[in-house]
N, CA, C and O of each residue as an XYZ file, in Angstrom:
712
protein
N     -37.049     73.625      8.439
C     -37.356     72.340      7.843
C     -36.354     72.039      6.736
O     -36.753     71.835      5.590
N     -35.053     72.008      7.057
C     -34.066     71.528      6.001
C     -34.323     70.669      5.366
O     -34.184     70.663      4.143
N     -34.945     69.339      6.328
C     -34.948     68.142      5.422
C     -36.312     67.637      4.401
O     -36.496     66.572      3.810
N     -37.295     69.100      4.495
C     -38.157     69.197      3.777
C     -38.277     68.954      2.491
O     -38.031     70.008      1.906
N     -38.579     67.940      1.586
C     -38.326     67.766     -0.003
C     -40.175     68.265     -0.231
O     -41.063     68.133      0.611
N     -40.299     68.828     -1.596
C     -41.465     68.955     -2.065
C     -41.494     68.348     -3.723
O     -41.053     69.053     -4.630
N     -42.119     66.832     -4.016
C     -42.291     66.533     -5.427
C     -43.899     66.222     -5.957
O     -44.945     66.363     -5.323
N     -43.727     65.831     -7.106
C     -44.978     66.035     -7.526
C     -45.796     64.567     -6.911
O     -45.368     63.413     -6.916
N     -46.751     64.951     -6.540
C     -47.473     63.325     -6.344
C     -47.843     62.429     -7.302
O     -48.525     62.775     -8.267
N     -47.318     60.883     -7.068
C     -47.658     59.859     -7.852
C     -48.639     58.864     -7.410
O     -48.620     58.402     -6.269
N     -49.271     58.617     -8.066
C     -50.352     57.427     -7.981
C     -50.346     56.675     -6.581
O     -51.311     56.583     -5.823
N     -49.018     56.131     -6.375
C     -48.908     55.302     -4.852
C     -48.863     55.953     -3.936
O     -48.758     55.338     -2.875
N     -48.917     57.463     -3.869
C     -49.425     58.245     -2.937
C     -51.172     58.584     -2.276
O     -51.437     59.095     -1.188
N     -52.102     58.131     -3.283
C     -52.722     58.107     -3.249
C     -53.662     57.813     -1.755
O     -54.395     58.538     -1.082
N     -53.321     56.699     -1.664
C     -53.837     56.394     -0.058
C     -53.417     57.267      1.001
O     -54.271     57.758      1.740
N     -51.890     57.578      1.196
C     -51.332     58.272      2.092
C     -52.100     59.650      2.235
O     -52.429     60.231      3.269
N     -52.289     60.006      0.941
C     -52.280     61.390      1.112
C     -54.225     61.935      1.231
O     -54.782     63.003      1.484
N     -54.667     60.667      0.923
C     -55.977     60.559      1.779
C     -56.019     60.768      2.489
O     -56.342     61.904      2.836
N     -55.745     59.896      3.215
C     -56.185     60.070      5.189
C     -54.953     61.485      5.762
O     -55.228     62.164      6.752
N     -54.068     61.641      5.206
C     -53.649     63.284      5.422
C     -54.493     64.410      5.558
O     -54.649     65.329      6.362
N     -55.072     63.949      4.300
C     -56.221     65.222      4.206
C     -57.415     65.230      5.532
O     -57.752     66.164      6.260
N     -57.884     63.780      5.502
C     -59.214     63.504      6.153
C     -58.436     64.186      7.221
O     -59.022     65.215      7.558
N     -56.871     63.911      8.150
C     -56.810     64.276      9.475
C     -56.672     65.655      9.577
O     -57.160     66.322     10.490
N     -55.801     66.235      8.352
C     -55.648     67.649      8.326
C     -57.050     68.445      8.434
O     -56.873     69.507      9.029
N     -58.381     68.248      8.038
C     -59.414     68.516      8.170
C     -60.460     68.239      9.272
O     -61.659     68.510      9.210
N     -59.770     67.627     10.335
C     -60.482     66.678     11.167
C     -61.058     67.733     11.786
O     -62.264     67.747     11.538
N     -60.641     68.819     12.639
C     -60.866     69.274     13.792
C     -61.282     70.905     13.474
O     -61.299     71.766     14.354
N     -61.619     71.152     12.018
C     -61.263     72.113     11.439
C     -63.129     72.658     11.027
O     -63.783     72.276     10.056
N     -63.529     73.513     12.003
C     -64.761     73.960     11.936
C     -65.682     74.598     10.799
O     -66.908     74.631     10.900
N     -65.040     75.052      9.810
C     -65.232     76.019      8.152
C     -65.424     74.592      7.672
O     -66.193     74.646      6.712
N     -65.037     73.243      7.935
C     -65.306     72.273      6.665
C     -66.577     71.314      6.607
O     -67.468     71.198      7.449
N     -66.423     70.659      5.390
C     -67.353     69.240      5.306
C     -66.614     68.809      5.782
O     -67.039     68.326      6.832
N     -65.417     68.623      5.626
C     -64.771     67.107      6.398
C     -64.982     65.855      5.273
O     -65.106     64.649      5.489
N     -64.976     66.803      3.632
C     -64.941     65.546      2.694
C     -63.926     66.097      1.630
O     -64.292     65.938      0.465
N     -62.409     66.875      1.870
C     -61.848     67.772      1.000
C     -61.140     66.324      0.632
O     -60.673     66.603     -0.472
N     -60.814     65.105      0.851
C     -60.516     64.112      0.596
C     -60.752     63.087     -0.500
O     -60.033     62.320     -1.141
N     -62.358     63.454     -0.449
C     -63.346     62.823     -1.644
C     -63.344     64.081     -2.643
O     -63.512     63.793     -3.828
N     -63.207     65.194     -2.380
C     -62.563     66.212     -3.796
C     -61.525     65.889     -4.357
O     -61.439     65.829     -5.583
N     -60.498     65.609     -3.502
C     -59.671     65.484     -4.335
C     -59.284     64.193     -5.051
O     -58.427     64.137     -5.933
N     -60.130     62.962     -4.505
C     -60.007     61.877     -5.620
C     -61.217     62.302     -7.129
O     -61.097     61.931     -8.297
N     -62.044     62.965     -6.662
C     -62.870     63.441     -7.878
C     -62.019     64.214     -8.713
O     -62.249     63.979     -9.899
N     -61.056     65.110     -8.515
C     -60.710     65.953     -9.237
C     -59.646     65.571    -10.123
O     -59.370     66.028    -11.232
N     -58.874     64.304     -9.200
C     -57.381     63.731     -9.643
C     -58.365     63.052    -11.354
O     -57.731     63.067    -12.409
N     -59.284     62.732    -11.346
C     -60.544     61.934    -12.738
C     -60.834     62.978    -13.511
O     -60.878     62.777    -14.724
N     -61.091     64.294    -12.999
C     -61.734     65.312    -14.258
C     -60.284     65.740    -14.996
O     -59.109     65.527    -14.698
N     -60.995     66.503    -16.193
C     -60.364     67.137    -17.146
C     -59.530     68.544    -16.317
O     -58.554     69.039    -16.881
N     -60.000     69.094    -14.995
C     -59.713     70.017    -14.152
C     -58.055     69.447    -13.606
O     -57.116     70.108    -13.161
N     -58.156     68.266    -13.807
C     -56.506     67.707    -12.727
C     -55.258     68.613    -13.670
O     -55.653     69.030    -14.759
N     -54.056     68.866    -13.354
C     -53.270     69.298    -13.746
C     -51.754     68.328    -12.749
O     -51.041     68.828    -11.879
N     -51.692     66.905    -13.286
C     -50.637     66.240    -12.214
C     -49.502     66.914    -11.756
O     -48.967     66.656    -10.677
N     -49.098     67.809    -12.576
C     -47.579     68.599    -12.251
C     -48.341     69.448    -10.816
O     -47.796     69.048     -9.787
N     -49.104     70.172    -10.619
C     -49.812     70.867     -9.595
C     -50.380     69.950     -8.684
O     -50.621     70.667     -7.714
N     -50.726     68.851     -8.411
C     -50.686     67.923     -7.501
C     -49.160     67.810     -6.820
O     -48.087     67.600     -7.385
N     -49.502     68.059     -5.164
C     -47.986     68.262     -4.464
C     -47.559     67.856     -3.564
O     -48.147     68.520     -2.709
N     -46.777     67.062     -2.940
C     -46.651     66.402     -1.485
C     -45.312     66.965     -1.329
O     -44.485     67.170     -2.218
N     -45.199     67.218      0.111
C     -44.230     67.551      0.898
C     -43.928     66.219      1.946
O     -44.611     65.429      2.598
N     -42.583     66.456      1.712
C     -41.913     64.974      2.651
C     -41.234     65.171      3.597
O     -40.342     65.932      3.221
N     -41.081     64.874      4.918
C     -40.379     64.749      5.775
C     -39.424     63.755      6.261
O     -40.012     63.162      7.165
N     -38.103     63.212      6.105
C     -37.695     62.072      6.360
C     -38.670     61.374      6.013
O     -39.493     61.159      6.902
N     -38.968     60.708      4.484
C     -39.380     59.851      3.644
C     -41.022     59.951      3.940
O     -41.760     59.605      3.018
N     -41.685     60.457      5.320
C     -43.282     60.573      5.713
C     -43.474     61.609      4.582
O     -42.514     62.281      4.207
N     -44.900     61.770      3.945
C     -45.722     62.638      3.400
C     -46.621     63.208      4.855
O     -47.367     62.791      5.741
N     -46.056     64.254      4.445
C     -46.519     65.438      5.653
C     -47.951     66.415      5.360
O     -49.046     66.468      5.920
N     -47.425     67.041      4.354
C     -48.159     67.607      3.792
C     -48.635     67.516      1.943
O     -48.036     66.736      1.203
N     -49.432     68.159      1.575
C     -50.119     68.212      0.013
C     -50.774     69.143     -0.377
O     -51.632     69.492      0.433
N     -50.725     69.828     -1.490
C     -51.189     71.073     -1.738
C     -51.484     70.497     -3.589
O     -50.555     69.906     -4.141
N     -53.127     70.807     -4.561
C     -53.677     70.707     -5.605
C     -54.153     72.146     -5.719
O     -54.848     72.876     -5.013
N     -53.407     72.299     -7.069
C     -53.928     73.151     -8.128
C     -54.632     72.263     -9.095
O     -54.287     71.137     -9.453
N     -56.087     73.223     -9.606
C     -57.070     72.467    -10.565
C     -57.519     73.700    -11.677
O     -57.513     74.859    -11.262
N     -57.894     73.429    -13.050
C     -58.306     74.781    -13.516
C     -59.328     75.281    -13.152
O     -59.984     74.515    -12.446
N     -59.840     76.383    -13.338
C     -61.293     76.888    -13.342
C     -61.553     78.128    -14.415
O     -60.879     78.618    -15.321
N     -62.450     78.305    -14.037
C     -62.405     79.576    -15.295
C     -63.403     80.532    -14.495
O     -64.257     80.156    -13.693
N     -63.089     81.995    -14.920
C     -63.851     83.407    -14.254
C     -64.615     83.732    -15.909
O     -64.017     84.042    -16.939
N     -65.919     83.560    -15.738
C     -66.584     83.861    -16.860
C     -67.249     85.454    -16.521
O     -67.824     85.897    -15.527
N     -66.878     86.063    -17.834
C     -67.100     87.999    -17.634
C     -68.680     87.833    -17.804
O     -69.315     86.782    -17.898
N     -69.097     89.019    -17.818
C     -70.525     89.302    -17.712
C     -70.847     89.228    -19.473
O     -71.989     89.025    -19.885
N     -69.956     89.375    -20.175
C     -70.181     89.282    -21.893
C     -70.113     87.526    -21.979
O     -70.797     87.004    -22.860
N     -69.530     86.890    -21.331
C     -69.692     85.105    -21.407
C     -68.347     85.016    -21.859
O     -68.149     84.073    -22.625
N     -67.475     85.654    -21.626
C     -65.882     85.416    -21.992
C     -65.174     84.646    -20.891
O     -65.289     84.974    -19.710
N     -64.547     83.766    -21.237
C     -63.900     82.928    -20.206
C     -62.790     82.817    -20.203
O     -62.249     82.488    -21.260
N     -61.756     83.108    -18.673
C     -60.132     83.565    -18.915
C     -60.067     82.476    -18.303
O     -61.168     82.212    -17.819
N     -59.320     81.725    -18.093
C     -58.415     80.656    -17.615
C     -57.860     81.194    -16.038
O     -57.567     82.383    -15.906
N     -57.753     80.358    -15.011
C     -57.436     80.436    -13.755
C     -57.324     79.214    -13.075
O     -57.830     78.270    -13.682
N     -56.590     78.844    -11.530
C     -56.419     78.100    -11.355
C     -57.240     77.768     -9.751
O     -56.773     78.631     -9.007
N     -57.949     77.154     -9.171
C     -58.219     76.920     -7.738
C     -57.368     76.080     -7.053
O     -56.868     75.039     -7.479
N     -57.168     76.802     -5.507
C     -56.012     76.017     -4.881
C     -57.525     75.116     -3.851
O     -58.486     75.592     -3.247
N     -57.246     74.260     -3.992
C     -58.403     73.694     -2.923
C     -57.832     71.885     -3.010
O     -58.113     71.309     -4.061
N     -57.098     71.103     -1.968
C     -56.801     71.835     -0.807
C     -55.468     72.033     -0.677
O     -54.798     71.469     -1.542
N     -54.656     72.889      0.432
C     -53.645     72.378      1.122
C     -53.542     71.975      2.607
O     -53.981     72.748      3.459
N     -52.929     70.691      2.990
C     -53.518     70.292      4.019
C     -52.232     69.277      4.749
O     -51.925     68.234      4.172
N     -51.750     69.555      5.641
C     -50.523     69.352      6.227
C     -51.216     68.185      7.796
O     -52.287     68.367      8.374
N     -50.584     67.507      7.986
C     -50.526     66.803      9.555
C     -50.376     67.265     10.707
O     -49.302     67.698     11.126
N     -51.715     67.216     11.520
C     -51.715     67.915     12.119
C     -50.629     68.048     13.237
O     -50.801     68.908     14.100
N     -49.334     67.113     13.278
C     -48.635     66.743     14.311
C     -47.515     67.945     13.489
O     -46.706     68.600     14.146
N     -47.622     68.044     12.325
C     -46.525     68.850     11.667
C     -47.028     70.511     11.280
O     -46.454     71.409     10.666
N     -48.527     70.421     12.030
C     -49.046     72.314     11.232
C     -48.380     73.497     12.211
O     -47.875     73.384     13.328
N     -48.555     74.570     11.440
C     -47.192     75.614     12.220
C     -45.964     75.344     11.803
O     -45.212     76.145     12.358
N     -45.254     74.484     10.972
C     -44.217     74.587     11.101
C     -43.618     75.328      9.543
O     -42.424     75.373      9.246
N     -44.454     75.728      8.906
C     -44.112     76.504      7.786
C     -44.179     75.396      6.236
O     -43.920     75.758      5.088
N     -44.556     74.175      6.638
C     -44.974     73.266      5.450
C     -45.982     73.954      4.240
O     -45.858     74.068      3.020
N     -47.100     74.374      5.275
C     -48.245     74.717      4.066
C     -47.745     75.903      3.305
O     -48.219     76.217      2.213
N     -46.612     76.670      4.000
C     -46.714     78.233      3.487
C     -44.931     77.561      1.834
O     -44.539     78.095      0.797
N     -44.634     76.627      2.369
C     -43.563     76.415      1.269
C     -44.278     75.384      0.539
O     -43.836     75.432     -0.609
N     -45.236     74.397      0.631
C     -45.947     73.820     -0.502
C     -47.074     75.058     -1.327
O     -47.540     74.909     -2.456
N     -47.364     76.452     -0.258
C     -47.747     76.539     -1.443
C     -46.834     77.726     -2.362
O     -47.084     78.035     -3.527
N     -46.001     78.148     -1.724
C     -44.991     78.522     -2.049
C     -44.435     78.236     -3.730
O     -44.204     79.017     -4.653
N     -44.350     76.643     -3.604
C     -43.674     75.831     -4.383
C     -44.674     75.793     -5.744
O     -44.279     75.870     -6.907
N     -46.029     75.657     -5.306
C     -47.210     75.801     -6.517
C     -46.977     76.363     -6.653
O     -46.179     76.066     -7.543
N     -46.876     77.937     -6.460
C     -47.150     79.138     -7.156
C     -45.945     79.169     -8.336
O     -46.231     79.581     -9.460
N     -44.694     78.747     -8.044
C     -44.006     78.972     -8.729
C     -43.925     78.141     -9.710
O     -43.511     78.489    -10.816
N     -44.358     76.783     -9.394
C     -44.331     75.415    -10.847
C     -45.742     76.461    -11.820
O     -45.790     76.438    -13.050
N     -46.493     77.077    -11.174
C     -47.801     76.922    -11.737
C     -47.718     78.281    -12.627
O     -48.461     78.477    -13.589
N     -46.585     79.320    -12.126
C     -46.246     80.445    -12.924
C     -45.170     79.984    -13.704
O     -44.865     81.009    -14.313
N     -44.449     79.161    -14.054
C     -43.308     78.108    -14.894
C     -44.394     77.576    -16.203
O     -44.092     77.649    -17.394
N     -45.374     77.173    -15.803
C     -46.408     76.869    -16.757
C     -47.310     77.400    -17.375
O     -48.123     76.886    -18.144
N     -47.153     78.790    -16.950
C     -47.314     80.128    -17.716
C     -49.061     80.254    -17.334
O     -50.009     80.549    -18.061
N     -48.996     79.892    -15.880
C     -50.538     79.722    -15.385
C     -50.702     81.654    -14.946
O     -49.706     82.368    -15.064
N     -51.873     82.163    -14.530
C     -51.179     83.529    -15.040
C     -52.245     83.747    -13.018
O     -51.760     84.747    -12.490
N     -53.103     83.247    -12.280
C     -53.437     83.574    -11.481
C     -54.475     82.445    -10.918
O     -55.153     81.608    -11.513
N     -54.324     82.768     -9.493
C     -55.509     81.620     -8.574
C     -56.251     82.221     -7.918
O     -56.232     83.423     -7.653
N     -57.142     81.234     -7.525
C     -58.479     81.442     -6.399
C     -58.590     80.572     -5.751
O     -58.435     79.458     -6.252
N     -58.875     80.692     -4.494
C     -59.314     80.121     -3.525
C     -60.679     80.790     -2.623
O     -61.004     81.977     -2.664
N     -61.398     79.672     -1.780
C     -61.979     80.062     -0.470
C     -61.042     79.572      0.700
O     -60.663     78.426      0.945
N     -60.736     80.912      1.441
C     -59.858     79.855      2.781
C     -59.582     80.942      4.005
O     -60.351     81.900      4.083
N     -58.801     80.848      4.695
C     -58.740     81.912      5.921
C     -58.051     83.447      5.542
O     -57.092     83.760      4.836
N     -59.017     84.239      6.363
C     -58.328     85.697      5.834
C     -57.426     85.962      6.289
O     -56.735     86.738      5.629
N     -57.029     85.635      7.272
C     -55.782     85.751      7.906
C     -53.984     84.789      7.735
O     -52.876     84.796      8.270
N     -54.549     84.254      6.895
C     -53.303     83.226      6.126
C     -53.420     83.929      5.392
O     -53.314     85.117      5.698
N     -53.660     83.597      4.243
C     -53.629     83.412      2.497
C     -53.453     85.127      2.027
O     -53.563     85.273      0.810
N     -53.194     86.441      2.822
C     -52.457     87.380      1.997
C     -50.971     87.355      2.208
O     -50.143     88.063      1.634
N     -50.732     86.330      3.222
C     -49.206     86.612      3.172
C     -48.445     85.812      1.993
O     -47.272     85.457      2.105
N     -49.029     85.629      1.149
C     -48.266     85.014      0.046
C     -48.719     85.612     -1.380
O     -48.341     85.173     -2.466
N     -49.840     86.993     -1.122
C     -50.045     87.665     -1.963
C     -51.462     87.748     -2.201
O     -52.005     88.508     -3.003
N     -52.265     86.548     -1.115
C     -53.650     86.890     -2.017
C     -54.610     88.085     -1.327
O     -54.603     88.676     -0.247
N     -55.375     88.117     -2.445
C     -56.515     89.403     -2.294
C     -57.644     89.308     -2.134
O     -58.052     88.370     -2.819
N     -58.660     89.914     -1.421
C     -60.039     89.753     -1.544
C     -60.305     89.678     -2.860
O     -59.901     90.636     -3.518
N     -60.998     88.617     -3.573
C     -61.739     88.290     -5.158
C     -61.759     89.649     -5.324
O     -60.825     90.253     -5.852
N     -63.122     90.372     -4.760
C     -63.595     91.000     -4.942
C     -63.257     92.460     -5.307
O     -64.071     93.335     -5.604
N     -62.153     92.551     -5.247
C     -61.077     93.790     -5.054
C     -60.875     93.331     -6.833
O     -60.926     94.350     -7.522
N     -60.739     92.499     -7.376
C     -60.504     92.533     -8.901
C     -61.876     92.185     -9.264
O     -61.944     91.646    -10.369
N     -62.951     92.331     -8.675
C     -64.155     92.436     -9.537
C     -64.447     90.562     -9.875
O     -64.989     90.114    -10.885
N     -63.917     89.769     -8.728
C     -64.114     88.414     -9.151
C     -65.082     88.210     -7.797
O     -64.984     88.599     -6.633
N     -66.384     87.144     -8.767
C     -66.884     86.871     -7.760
C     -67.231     85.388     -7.493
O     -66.631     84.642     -8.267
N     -68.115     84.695     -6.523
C     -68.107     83.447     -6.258
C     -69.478     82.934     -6.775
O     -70.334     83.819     -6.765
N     -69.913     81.684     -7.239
C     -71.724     81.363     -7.504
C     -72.058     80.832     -6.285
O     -72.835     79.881     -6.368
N     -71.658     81.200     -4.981
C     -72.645     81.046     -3.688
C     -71.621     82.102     -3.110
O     -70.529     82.582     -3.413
N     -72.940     82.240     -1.720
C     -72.826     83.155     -0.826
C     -71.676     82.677      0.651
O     -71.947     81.874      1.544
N     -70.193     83.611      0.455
C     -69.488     83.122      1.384
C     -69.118     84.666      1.805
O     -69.384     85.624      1.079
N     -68.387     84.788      3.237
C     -68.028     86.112      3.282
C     -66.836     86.802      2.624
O     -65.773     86.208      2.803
N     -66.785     87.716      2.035
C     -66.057     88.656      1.196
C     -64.467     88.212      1.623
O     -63.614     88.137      0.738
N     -64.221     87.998      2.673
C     -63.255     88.329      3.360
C     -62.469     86.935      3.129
O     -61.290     86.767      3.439
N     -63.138     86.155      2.655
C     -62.915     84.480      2.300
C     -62.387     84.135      1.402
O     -61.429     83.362      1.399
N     -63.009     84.738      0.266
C     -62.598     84.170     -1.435
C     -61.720     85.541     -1.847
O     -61.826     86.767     -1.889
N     -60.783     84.460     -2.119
C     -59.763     85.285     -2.823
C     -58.909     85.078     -3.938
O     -59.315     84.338     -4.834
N     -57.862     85.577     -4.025
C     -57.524     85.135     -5.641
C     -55.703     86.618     -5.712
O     -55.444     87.799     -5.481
N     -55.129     85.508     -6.126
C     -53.134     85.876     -6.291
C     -52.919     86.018     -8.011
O     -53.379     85.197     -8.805
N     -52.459     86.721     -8.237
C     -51.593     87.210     -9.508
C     -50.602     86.824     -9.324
O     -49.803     87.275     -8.502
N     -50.365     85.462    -10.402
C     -48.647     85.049     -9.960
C     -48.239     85.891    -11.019
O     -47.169     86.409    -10.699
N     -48.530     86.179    -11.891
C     -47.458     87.620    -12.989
C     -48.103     88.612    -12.976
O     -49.284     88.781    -12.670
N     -47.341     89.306    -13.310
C     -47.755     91.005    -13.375
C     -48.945     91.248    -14.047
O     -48.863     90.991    -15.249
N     -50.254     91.744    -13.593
C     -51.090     91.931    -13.946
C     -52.113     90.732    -14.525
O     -52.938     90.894    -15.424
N     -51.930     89.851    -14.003
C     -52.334     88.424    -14.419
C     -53.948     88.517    -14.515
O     -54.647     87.972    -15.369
N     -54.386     89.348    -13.423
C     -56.112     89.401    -13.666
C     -56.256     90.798    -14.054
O     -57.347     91.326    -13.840
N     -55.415     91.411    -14.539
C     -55.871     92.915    -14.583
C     -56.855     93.006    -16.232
O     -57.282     94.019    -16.787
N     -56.928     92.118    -16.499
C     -58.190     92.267    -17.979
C     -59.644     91.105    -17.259
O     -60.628     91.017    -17.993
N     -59.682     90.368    -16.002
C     -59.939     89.620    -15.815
C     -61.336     89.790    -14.930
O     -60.967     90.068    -13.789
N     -62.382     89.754    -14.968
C     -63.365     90.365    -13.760
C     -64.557     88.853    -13.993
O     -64.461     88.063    -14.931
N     -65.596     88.777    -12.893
C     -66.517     88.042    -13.057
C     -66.798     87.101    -12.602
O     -66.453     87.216    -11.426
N     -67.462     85.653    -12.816
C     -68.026     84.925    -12.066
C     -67.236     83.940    -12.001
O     -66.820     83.749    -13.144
N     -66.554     82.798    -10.902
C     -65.874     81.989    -10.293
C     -66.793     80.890    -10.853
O     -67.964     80.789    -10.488
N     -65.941     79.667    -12.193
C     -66.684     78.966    -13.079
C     -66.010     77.676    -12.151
O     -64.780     77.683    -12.102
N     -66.757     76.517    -11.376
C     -65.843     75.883    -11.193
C     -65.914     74.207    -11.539
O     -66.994     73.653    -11.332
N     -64.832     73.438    -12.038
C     -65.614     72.528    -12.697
C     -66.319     71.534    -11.665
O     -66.390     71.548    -10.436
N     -66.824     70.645    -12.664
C     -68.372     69.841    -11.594
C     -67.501     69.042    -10.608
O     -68.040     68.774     -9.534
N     -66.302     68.640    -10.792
C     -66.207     67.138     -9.835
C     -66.312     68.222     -8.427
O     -66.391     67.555     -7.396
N     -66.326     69.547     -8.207
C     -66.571     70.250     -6.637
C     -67.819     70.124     -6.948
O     -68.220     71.017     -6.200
N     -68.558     69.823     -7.337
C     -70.179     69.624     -6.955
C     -70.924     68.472     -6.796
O     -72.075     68.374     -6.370
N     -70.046     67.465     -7.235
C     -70.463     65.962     -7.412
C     -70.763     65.501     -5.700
O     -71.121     64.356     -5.423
């Protein structure tokens, strides 16, 4: 994908990168089929981070999009470390396979470790999401406030030891519950 550009998303993207999502999610059995209406909730909370909002372009089309949002892992003492949720990334389906999602999120990890963000979480497939480093939560003692399988929620150290003081409950803000 040479002619692949990845910049930050602006406002007049907005529509486009709607119905991206809705199609990228269309056919996709694990979902609501509303990761679309998250992410206009989230672009409104205090959780948005615009530099981590991401579109990937293809000859001038928006192909794909990938949002980082904060969250926080609260310890069992009520201490709260800072973290980031990737929820979603979500590519066209005429363009998936072709290595878009794995360089948008590629591209987060690295704006989001530039910003001295120190580690993420996600829920998403076990079979993607370690090839870019992530881990079962649970393997650092992080856990989720509902019941998903182990093998699901996970969570990347973009720096060295980024969760290694870090253990506990997956805080996430409300606009995912709205």
């Amino acid at each position: 994908m040479v002619n692949l550009s990845i910049r930050t998303e602006c406002p007049k993207d907005y529509k486009t990168v709607f119905t991206l999502i809705e199609q990228a999610f269309k056919n996709e059995p694990y979902s609501d089929h509303k990761e679309q209406f998250l992410v206009e909730r989230l672009r409104e909370s205090s959780a948005y981070i615009p530099e981590l909002s991401l579109v990937a372009e293809l000859e001038g089309q928006i192909v794909g999009f990938i949002l980082l949002t904060h969250l926080q892992i609260e310890s069992k003492n009520g201490t709260r470390h800072q973290s980031l949720a990737l929820a979603p990334v979500a590519v066209l389906p005429s363009q998936q396979g072709k290595g878009i999602g794995a360089r948008l999120i590629k591209e987060a990890h690295l704006r989001a470790s530039k910003m001295d963000h120190t580690s993420v979480v996600l829920i998403g497939h076990a079979d993607y999401y370690p090839r870019f480093g992530y881990r079962q939560a649970d393997t650092f003692d992080i856990r989720f406030p509902f019941d998903i399988p182990s093998e699901n929620g996970m969570a990347v150290e973009l720096t060295k030891k980024g969760l290694s003081e870090v253990s506990g409950m997956v805080v996430y803000p409300k606009a995912f519950f709205e």
